[in-house]
C-alpha positions in Angstrom: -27.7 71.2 -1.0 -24.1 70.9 0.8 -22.1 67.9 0.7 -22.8 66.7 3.6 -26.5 66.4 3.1 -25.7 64.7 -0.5 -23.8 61.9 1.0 -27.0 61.6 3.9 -28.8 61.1 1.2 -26.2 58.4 -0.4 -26.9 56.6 2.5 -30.1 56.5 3.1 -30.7 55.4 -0.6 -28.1 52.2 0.1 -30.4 51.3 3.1 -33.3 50.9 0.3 -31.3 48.8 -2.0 -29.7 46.0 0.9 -32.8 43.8 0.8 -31.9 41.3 -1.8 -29.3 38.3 -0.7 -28.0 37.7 -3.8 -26.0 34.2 -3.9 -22.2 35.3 -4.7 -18.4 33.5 -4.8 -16.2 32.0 -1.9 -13.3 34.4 -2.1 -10.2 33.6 0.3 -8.0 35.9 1.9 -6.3 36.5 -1.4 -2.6 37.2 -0.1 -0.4 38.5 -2.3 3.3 39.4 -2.0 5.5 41.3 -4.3 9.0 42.2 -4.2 9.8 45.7 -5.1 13.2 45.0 -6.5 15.2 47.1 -3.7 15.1 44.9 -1.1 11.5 45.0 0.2 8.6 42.8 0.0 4.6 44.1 0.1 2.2 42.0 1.4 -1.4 42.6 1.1 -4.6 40.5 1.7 -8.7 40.9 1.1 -10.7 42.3 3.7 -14.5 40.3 3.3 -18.0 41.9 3.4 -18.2 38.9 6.2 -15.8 40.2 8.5 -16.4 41.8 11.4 -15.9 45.9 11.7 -13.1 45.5 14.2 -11.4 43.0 12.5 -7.4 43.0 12.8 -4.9 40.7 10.9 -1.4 39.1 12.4 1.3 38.6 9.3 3.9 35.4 9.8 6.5 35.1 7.5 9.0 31.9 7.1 12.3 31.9 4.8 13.3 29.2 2.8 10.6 26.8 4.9 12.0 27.3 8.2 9.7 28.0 10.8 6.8 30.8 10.4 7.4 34.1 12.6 5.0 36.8 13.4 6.3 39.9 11.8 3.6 42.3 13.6 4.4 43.7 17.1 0.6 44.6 17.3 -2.6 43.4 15.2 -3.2 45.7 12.0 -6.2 47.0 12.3 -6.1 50.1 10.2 -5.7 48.6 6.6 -4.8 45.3 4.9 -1.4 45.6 3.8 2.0 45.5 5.3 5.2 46.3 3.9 8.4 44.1 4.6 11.2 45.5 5.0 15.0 44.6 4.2 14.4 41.1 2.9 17.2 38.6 1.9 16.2 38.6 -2.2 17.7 35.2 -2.8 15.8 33.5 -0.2 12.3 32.5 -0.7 10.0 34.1 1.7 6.4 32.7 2.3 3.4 34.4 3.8 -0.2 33.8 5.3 -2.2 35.8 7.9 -4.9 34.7 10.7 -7.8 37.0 11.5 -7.8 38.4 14.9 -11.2 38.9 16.8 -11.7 39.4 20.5 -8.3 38.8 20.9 -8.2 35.6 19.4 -6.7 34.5 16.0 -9.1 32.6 13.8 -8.2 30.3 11.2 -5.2 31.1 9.4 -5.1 32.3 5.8 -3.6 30.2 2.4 0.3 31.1 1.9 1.6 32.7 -0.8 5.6 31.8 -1.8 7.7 34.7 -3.2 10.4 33.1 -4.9 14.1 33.6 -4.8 15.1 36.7 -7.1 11.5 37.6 -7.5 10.2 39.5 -10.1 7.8 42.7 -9.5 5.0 40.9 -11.1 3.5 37.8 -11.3 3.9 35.6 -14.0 1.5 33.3 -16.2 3.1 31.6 -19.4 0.7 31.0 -22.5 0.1 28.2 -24.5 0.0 30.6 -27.3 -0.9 29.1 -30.9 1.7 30.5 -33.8 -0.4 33.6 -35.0 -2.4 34.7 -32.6 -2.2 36.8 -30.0 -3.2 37.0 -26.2 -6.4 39.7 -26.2 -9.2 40.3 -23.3 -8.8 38.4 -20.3 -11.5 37.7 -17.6 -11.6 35.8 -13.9 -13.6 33.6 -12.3 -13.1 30.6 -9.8 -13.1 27.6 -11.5 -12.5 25.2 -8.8 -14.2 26.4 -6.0 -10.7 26.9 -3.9 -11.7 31.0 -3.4 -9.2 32.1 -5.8 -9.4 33.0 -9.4 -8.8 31.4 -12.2 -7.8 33.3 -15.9 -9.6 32.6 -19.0 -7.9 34.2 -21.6 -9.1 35.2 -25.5 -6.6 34.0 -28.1 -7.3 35.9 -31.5 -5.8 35.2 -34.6 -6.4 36.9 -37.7 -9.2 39.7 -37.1 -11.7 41.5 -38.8 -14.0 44.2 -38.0 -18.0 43.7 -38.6 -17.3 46.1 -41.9 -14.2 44.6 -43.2 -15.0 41.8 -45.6 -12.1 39.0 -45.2 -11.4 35.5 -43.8 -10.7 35.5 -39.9 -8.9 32.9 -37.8 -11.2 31.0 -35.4 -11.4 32.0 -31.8 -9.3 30.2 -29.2 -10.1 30.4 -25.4 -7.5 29.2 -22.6 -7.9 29.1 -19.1 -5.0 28.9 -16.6 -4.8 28.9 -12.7 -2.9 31.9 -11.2 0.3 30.0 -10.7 0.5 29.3 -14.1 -1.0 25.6 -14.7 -2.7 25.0 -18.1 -6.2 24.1 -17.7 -8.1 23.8 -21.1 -8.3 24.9 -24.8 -11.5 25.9 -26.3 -11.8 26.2 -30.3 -15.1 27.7 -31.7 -14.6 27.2 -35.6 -14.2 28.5 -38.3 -18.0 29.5 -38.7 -17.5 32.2 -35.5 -15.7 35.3 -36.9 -13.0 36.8 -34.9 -13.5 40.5 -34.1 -14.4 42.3 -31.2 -18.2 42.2 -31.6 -18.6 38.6 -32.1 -17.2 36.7 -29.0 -18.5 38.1 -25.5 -17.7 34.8 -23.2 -19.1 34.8 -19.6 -17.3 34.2 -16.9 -19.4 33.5 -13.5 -21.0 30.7 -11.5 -24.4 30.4 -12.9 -25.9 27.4 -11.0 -25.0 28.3 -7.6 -22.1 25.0 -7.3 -19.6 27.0 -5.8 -17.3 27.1 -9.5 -17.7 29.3 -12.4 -19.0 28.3 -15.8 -18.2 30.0 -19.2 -20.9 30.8 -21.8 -20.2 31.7 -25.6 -21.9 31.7 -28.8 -20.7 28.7 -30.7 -21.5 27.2 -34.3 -21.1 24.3 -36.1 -17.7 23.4 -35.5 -16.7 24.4 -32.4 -14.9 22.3 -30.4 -14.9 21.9 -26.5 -11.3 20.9 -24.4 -12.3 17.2 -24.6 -12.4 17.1 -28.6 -16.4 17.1 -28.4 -18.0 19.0 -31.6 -21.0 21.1 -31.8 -22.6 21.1 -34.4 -22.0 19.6 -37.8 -18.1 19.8 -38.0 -18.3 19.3 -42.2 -20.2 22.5 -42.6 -18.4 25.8 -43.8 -20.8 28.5 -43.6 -18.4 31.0 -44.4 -19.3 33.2 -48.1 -16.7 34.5 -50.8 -16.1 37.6 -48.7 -15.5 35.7 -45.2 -19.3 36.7 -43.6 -21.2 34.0 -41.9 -24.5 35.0 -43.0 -26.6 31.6 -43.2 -26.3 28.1 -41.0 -27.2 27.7 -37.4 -26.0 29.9 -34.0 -25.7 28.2 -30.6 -25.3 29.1 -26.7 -23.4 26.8 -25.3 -22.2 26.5 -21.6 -18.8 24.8 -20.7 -17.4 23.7 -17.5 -15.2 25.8 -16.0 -13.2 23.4 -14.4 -12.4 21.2 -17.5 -13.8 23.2 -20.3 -15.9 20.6 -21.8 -19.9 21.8 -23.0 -22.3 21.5 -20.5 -25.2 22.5 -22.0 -26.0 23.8 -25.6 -28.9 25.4 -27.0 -30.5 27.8 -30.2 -29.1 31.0 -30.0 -31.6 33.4 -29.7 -32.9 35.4 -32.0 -31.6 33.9 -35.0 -30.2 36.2 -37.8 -33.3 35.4 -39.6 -36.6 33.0 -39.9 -34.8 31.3 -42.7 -31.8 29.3 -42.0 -30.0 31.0 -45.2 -31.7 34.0 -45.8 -31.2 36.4 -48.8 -29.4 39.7 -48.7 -32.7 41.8 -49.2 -34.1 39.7 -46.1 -30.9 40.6 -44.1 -31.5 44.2 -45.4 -35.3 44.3 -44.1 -34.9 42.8 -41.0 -30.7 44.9 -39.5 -30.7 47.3 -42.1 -27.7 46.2 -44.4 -27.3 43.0 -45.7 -23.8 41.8 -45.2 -23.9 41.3 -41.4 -22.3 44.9 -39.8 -25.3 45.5 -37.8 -26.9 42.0 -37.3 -23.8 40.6 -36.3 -23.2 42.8 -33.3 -23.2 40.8 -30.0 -23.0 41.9 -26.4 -23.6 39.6 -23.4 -23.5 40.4 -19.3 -24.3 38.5 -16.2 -27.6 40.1 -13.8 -29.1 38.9 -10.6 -32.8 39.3 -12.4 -34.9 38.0 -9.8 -32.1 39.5 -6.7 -30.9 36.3 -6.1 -30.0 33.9 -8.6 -27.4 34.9 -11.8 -28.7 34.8 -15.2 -26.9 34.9 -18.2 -28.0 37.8 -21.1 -27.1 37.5 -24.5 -27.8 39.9 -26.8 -27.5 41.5 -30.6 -27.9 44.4 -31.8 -27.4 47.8 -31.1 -27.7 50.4 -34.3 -30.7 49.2 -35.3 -32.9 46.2 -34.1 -32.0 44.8 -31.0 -32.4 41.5 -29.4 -32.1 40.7 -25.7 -32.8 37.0 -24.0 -31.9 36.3 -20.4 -31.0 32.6 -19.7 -31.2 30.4 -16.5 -28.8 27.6 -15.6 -30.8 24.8 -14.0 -29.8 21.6 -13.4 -27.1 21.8 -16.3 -29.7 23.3 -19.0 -30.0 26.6 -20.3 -33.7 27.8 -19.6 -34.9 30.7 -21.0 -36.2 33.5 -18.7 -37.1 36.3 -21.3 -36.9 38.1 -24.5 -36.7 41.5 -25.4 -37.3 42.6 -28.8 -37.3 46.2 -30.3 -39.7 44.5 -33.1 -42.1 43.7 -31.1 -45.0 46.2 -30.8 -44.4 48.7 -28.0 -40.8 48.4 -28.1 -40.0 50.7 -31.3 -38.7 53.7 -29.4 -35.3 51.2 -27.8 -34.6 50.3 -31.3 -31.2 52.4 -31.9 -30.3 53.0 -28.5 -27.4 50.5 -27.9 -23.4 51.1 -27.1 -20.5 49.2 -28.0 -20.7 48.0 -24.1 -23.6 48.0 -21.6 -23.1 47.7 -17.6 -25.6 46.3 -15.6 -27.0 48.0 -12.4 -30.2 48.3 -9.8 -31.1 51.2 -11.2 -34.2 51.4 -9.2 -33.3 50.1 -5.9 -35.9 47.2 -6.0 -32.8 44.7 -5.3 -32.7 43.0 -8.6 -30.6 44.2 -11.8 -31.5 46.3 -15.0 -29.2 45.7 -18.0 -28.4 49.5 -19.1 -27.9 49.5 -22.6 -26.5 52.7 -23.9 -29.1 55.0 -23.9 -31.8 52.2 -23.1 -32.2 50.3 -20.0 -34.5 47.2 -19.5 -35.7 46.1 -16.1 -35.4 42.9 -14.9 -38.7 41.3 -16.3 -37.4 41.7 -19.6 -39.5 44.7 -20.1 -38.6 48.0 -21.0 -37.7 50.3 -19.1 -37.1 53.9 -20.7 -35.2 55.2 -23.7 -33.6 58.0 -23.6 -33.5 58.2 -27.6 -30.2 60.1 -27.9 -29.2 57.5 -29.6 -25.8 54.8 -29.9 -22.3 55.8 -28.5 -19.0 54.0 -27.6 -18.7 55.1 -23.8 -20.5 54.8 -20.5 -20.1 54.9 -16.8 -22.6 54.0 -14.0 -22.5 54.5 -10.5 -23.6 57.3 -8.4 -21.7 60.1 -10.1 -23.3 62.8 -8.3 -23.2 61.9 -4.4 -25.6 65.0 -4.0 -28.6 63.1 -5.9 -30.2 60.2 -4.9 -29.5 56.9 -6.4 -27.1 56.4 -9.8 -26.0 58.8 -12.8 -25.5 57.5 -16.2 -22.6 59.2 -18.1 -22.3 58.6 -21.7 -21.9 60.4 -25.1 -23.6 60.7 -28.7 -21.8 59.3 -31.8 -24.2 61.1 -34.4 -23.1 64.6 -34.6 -25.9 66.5 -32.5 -27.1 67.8 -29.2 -25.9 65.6 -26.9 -21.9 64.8 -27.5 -21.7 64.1 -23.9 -25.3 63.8 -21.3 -25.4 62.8 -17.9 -28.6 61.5 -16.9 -31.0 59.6 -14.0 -30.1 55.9 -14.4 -33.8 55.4 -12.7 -35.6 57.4 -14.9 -34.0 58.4 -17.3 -34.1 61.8 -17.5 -31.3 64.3 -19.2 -29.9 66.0 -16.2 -27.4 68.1 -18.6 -25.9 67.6 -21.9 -23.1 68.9 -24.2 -23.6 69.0 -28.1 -20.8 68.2 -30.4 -19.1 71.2 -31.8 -18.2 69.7 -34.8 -18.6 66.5 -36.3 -14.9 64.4 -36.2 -12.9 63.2 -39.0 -15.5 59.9 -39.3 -18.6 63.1 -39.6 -19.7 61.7 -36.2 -19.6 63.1 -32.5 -16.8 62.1 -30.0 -15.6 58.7 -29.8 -14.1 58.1 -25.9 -16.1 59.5 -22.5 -15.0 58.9 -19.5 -16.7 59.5 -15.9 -14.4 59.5 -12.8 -13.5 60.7 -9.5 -10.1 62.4 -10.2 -10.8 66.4 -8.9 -10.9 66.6 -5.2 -12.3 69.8 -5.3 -15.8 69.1 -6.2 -18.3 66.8 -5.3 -18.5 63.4 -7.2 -17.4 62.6 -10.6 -15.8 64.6 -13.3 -16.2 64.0 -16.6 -14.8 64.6 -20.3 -15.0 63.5 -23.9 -12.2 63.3 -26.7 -13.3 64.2 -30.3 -16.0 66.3 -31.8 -15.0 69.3 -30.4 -16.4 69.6 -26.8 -13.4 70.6 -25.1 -12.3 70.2 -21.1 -13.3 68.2 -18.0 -17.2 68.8 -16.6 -18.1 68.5 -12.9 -21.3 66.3 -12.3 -22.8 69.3 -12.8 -21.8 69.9 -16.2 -20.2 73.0 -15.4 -16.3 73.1 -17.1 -14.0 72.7 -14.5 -10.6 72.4 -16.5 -9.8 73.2 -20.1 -7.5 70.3 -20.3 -8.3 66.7 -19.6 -6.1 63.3 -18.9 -6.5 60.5 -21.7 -9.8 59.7 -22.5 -10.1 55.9 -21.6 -10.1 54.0 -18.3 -9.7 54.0 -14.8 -8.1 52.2 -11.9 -7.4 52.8 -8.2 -3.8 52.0 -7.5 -2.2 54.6 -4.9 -3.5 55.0 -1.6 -6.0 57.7 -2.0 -9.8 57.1 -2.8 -9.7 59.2 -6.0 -8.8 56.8 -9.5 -5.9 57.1 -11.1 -6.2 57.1 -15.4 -5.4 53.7 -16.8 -4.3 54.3 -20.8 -3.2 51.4 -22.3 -0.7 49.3 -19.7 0.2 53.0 -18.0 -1.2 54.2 -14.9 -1.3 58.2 -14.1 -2.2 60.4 -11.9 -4.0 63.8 -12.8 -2.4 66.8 -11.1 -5.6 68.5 -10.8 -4.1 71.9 -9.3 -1.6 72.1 -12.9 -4.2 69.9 -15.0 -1.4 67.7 -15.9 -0.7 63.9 -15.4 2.1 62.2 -13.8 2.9 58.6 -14.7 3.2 56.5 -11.7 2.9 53.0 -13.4 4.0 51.9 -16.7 3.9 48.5 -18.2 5.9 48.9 -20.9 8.6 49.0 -18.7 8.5 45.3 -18.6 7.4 44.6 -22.1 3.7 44.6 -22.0 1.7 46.1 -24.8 -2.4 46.8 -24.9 -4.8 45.6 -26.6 -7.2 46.2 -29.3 -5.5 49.0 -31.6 -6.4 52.8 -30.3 -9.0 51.2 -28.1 -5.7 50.4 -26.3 -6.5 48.3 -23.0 -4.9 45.8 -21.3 -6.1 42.1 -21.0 -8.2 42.8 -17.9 -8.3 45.5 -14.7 -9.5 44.1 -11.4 -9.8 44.0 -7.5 -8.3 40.3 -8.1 -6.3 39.6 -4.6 -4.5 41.6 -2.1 -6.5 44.8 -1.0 -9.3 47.2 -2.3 -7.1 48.7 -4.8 -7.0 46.9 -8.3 -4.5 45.1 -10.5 -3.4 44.8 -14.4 -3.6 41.6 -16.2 -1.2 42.4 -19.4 0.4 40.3 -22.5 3.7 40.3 -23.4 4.7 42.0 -26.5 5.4 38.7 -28.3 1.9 37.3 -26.6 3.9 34.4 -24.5 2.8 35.4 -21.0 0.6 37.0 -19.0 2.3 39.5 -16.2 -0.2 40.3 -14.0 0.8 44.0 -11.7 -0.5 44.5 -8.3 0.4 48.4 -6.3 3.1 48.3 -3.9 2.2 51.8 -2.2 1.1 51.9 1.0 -3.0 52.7 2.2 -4.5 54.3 5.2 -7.9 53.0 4.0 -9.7 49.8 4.5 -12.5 48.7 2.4 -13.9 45.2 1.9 -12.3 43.8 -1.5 -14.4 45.4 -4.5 -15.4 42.0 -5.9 -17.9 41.3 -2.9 -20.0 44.7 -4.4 -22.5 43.3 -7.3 -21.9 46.0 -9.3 -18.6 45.8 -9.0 -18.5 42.3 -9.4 -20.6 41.6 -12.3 -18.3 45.1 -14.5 -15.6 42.5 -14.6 -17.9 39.6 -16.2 -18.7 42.0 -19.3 -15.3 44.1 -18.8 -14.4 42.0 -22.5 -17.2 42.9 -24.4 -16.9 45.0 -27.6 -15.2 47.9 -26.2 -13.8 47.6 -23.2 -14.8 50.2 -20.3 -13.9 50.2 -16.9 -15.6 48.6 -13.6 -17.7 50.8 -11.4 -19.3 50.2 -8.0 -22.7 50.6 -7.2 -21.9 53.5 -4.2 -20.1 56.9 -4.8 -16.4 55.9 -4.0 -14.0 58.8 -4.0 -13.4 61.9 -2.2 -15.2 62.4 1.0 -17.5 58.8 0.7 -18.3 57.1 3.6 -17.4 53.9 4.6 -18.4 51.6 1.9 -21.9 50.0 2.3 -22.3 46.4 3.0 -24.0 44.1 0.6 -26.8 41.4 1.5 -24.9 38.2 0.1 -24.9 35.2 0.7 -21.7 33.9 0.2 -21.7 30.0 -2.0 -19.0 27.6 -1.5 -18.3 24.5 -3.7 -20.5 21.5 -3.6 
């Protein structure tokens, strides 16, 4: 099959998948304007699924509030960017656009202000408590106005699930993009810090226009207006700092003022028993000091194609848990459960990652949750295992243009047979697989994977490992393609071309595919930003979060006092409707901060030689 009849086939398998009008966000033109530091100013704005395909934009531009001029001579048509050239850097310059359809401008965009003396970046500053640190970030529009809004993860004193020890109590902030403090949000001291205990949900789950956040809380925790879950006087906390007894809740908060909404049980419980034993705990996870009960996930799915739910889950090396939640008139109703003990589900038992993505995996217009080398369908149900067993990595999308549908990539963290396997995110079927060549300085099998469309000379996706010996870069194929690889982590599109660029850390590079080396084209230590997370090393959050297609970096400070969040200044010949109007897309940045981070995909083949992205049924929900 040629490439050309692959991406046919692409095609017609996006046709099958457009039925469902799944209720989504009012975005606004998101214009953004950055100064460049030599005298320039680039201005870039959101193309909409709405718009129409001839769309063209007309740029005004007014200095120090005098009156707006149009800086076009003709409409742009060919992209959603412009570049402005020879600017006065101690005036303030500010910007908006206006549509042009038929000839006729429609209504004009919001304005965005770059300030005399700009910086390169934009800037939020933290309310950060003494001790902690800023950590994941994630967006979501709190007040309905089309633009986001940044709730950010405050962590204090951490410990891993197998490190005994007192933690600090998570802290939660949310601030609007031009730096205004919103709200504070405590959970307790009977929530443990660590990565694998705090997956909060950013997303509008009752359809009202604004997005609500949903965590696990405990007795204790504490909402922006002082309001206390639980039973504040309880300390659940044992002599080694484990919260292994007492009751779990799922609360919902406003996103707006951050107060609860809505809180219920979290389901399942750690046990039957509100204080179980250590040989109950052992039974029912497999040890009994909380490493493997205590691992949480969470995402957001359109499980009936239309409506969000909310999934929280436990669980991965062993038993795991599932249970979707609806938010109906400001309760949490419970949609299903999935349970690897109940009869018929002992073959997904094992089979979870450090992450999960979720996906319409079999066209039928609502979402699967893919998790690891499991994936469940929408009714809760199972719908294969693959049982290669739990990993750290994975990529969906559809990494092989040639096949229909999407490709799972992922890798094996037991020493064995499949290291790194590629398979059919439908059915679930091992397309190829690599086995570890030698187990890693832990005994186990690689530790990073990464699938992404770097190599212009073949088809689709590559993808490579790091650790456990399987050396070099794969094509989709899993033939080896390069004996060297870029870092092993995520990726971001941030130049003008359609392949992604390697994120490591708060550095962006390019991979010089003909000399299988990479060039750094972006590095945010440059302005004093550091990652997050130890060797897991991401920043705060990477997103399509204003301006054009291409995405930007949300990253702390070393000393954890601001945010800076980067947006690309280099020039585009293509046009694409923003990224966060594709589901897919969309719903990669909601559970982008849980456990280990891994990067957003969409849910069509985008890199070299795609076709113009396919448009998604939504139906677009402004506030009430």
């Amino acid at each position: 099959m040629n490439k050309q009849t692959g991406i046919l086939l692409m095609a017609i398998c996006f046709c099958f998948t457009s039925f469902a009008q799944r209720q989504m966000e009012y975005l606004n033109r998101g214009v953004v304007a950055i100064s460049d530091g030599k005298g320039n100013i680039f201005v870039s704005w959101r193309l909409l699924v709405t718009d129409e395909d001839n769309i063209a934009f007309n740029i005004y531009r007014s200095a120090n509030n005098e009156k707006a001029v149009k800086l076009n001579k003709k409409p742009i048509d060919a992209f959603t960017h412009f570049n402005d050239e020879k600017i006065d850097s101690t005036k303030a310059y500010t910007y908006y656009i206006t549509p042009v359809a038929k000839g006729k401008e429609l209504v004009a965009s919001e304005k965005f202000t770059v300030p005399a003396l700009a910086k390169m970046y934009l800037s939020i500053p933290l309310r950060t408590p003494d001790g902690y640190s800023a950590n994941d970030a994630s967006v979501g529009d709190l007040d309905g106005d089309g633009e986001y809004e940044v709730i950010i993860h405050l962590t204090g004193k951490a410990r891993d699930n197998s490190q005994a020890g007192i933690t600090d109590p998570p802290v939660f902030q949310a601030y609007k993009m031009n730096g205004t403090f919103l709200w504070q949000i405590n959970l307790g001291n009977n929530i443990r810090e660590g990565a694998h205990y705090t997956q909060f949900m950013v997303y509008d789950l009752d359809g009202d226009g604004k997005a609500e956040i949903a965590m696990k809380t405990c007795d204790g925790s504490m909402d922006s207006k002082g309001n206390i879950i639980g039973d504040s006087s309880k300390d659940w906390r044992n002599e080694r700092g484990y919260i292994l007894s007492g009751p779990e809740y799922l609360t919902v908060f406003n996103g707006l003022s951050g107060e609860a909404i809505n809180t219920t049980d979290y389901i399942q419980p750690r046990h039957g028993k509100l204080n179980p034993s250590t040989e109950e705990l052992k039974a029912t996870w497999g040890d009994g000091y909380g490493n493997r009960m205590d691992r949480f996930l969470a995402c957001v799915a359109y499980l009936d194609g239309v409506h969000p739910s909310l999934v929280m889950c436990r669980g991965y090396y062993t038993r795991t848990i599932l249970a979707a939640w609806d938010l109906k008139n400001g309760k949490l109703v419970k949609r299903w459960l999935f349970d690897t003990n109940d009869k018929g589900n002992e073959k997904y038992a094992g089979q979870g990652n450090h992450n999960l993505t979720v996906a319409d995996v079999d066209g039928d217009g609502k979402d699967e949750i893919v998790y690891g080398q499991m994936t469940i369908d929408d009714n809760g149900k199972g719908l294969y295992s693959t049982g290669i067993g739990h990993a750290d990595a994975l990529h969906v999308s559809d990494l092989d243009p040639s096949r229909p549908g999407l490709e799972v990539f992922s890798i094996q963290e037991r020493f064995d047979d499949a290291g790194a396997n590629f398979r059919d995110a439908k059915t679930g079927e091992v397309i190829w697989k690599k086995p570890s060549q030698k187990a890693g300085d832990d005994g186990e099998g690689p530790g990073r994977g990464v699938a992404l469309d770097v190599d212009p000379r073949y088809p689709g996706f590559e993808c490579w490992v790091a650790g456990a010996g399987i050396r070099g870069m794969f094509d989709n194929k899993g033939n080896i393609i390069s004996e060297k690889t870029p870092a092993c982590n995520m990726g971001i599109f941030w130049d003008g071309d359609v392949l992604s660029e390697v994120l490591n850390g708060v550095s962006v590079s390019k991979w010089l595919y003909d000399s299988s080396k990479t060039q750094t084209i972006f590095d945010g230590r440059n302005f004093d930003c550091v990652s997050n997370n130890g060797t897991k090393s991401n920043p705060c959050l990477s997103a399509d979060l204003f301006g054009d297609w291409r995405e930007e970096l949300i990253c702390r400070t070393r000393d954890s006092k601001e945010l800076r969040i980067f947006t690309t200044m280099i020039p585009t010949q293509k046009k694409f409707y923003t990224l966060m109007q594709d589901p897919q897309y969309r719903l990669s940045i909601v559970w982008q901060n849980v456990a280990y981070n891994q990067p957003p995909h969409t849910s069509f083949f985008m890199g070299q030689d795609m076709p113009q992205p396919p448009k998604p049924n939504i139906a677009i929900i402004k506030k009430k």
